[in-house]
N, C-alpha and C positions, 0 to 999 in steps of 0.2 A: 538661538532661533534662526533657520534660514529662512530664505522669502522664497515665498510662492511662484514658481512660474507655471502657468498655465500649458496644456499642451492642447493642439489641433481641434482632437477628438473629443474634449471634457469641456470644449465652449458648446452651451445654449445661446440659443440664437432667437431675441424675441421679437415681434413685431409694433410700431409705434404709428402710430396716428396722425397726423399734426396736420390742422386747418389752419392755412396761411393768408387767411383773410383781413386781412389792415393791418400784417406786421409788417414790421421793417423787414427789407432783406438780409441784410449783413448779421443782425443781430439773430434771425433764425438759421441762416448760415451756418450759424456758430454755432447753435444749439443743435443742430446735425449731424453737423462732421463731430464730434463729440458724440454722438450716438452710434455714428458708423463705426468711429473708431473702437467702441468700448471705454471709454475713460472713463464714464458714469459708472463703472463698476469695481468693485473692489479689486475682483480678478484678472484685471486687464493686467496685459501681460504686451510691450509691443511690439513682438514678431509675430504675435499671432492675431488673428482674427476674431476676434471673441466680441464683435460689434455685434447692434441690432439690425432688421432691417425697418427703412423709414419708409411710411408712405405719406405722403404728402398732396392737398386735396386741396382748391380753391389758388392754384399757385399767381395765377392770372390775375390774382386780385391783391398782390403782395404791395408795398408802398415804399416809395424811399424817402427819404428824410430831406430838408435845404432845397434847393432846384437841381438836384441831380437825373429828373426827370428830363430836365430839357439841356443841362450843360453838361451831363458827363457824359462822354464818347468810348466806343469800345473800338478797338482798331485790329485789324489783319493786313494780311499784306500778301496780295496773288502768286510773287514769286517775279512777276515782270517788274520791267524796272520803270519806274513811276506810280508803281500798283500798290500802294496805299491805301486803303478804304477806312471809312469810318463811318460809324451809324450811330444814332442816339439811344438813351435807353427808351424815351417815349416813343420810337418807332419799331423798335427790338416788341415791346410790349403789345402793339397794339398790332404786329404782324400775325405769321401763322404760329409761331414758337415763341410764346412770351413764356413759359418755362423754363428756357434754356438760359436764365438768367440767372436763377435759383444752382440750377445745374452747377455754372460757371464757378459761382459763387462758394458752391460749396467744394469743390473738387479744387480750387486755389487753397483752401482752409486746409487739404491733406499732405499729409508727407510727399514732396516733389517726389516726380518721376521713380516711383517704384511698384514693385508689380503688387504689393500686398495694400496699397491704397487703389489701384483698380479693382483689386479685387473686392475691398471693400466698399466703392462705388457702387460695384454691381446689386446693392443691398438698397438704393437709393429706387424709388418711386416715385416719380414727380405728375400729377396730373391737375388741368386747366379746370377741371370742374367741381362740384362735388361729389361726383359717384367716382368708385375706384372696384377692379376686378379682385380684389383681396381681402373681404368678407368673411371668406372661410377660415381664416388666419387668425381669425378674431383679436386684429392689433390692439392693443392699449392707448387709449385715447392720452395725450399730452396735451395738457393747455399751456404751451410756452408764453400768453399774454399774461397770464395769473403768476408767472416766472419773476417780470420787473417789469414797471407799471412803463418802463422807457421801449419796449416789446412792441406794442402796440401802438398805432398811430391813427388819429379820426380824419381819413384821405377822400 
C-alpha cells in the first residue's frame, strides 16, 4: 500500500466559525493553527496547503488563565540601543488591537519562518466583534468549549 500525498489542486478548502468568547487563548490557539494547517484531516499532506480558513468572532473577549493579564509582558526592541519596550497583555487588550494577541499566538503555533505557513496564515480571520464579512461562505460553526471543559473560562 503507498500513502497518500495530497497535491495543490485536490485540497478543499472549508470554512470554520469559532466564537472566542471566555476561552483561553493558548488553548484556542492550538485549536487554530491545527485548522490552518490541515492536520484535522486525513489528507493532510505537509507541503501542501490543504488547511481550512478560520474566522474568528468575539476575539476581544478571549481570557487568559493565573495573572498572565497583569504579569506577562510582551517585548520588542526599536533597533536603538536601550530600545527595549514592553507592554502588558492587559494593556495590549484593552488598546486599539486586542486581536493581535490571538494573532501572535497563533502564528508562534506554525512551522517557523517558511512561506507555506504564511501562506496558510492568510486563511486566518480574526475580528473584535460579533459580526464578521464572511456570511456568504457559510462557515461551519466549531464549538471549541464543548472540545475540553479546560477550553473555556468564567472571566
Amino acid at each position: 500500500m503507498k500513502t497518500y500525498a495530497m497535491k495543490r489542486e485536490e485540497a478543499v478548502k472549508d470554512w470554520t466559525l469559532i466564537d472566542a468568547e471566555g476561552l483561553v487563548v493558548g488553548r484556542l490557539a492550538s485549536v487554530i493553527a491545527t485548522r490552518l494547517r490541515g492536520k484535522h484531516k486525513a489528507t493532510f499532506t505537509p507541503n501542501v496547503d490543504t488547511g481550512d480558513h478560520v474566522v474568528v468572532i468575539n476575539a476581544d473577549k478571549v481570557v487568559f488563565t493565573g495573572n498572565k493579564m497583569a504579569n506577562k509582558k510582551l517585548y520588542w526592541h526599536t533597533g536603538y540601543p536601550g530600545g527595549i519596550k514592553e507592554r502588558t497583555m492587559e494593556k495590549i487588550m484593552s488598546g486599539a488591537h486586542p486581536e493581535r494577541i490571538l494573532m501572535k499566538a497563533v502564528e508562534r503555533m506554525m512551522p517557523k519562518d517558511s512561506p507555506l505557513a504564511r501562506k496558510q496564515m492568510t486563511g486566518l480571520k480574526i475580528y473584535t466583534g460579533a459580526e464578521h464579512p464572511h456570511a456568504a461562505q457559510e462557515p461551519n460553526v466549531l464549538d471549541v468549549a464543548a472540545m475540553n471543559s479546560k477550553n473555556k473560562r468564567d472571566a
